[in-house]
Steps between C-alpha positions, in 0.01 A plus 500: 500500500383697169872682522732200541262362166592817335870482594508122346342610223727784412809289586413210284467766194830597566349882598762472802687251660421271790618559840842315574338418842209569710715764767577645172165550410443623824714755515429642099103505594609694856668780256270839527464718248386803737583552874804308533792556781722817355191662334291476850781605681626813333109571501495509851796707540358741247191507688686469867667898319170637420436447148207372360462322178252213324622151465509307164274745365389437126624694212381550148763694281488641192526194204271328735866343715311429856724507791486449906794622691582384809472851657331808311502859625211624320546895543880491415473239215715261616526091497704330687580098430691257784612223198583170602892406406344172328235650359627744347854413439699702748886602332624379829295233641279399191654169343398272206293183581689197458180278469184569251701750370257455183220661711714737726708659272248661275249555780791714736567676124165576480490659861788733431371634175165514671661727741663725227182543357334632799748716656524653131108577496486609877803733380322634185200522667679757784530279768857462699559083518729401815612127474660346764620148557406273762822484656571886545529567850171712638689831573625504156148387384322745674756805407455390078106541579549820726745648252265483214216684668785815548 
């Protein structure tokens, strides 16, 4: 298989590390970047209320930053993200990685100043960001999306 190849290749260079085991493999290659559990459900529940919206819908912001939220409400400006608590290093859940920590470290880093970066364009560029963890319960993640269309 041409991607395994690639994989090899890339882990052999030292470009990131090789999996501890296959299930961990597994389970990193079953992450989604788009449509996964919170996000699809608080769409629903948005939906299930009546409002309408476009999913991961591409951006191009001023300075050329390019952006897909999760959830965009064209008309009223306004991006919603569900971040993952690994991902994107949740305050409460978020933890460091206690192996490949070489690769990890910089790459979670990386993913939170990424995120500064684009809630500061969407911001400058008049758009209202909403960010909500994975973890926050769907009333509460439904009422931060609600509240920012008032």
């Amino acid at each position: 298989m041409a991607g395994s190849d690639a994989r090899d290749k890339a882990h052999a260079e030292g470009l990131y590390p090789a999996p501890a085991s296959e299930g961990r493999s597994r389970n990193m290659r079953a992450n989604r970047r788009t449509d996964t559990k919170p996000e699809v459900t608080l769409r629903k529940e948005l939906h299930r209320l009546g409002y309408r919206y476009r999913k991961d819908l591409p951006l191009v912001l001023d300075g050329g930053v390019r952006v897909r939220p999760d959830i965009v409400f064209t008309a009223r400006k306004i991006a919603v993200f569900v971040d993952g608590c690994f991902w994107h290093v949740c305050p409460e859940h978020g933890r460091q990685p206690t192996s490949n920590e070489w690769y990890w470290t910089p790459k979670l880093r990386r993913n939170m100043d990424r995120d500064e970066l684009v809630t500061g364009a969407l911001r400058e560029a008049g758009w209202n960001v909403v960010r909500i963890w994975e973890h926050v319960p769907l009333p509460e993640a439904v009422a931060a999306v609600t509240d920012a269309m008032s």
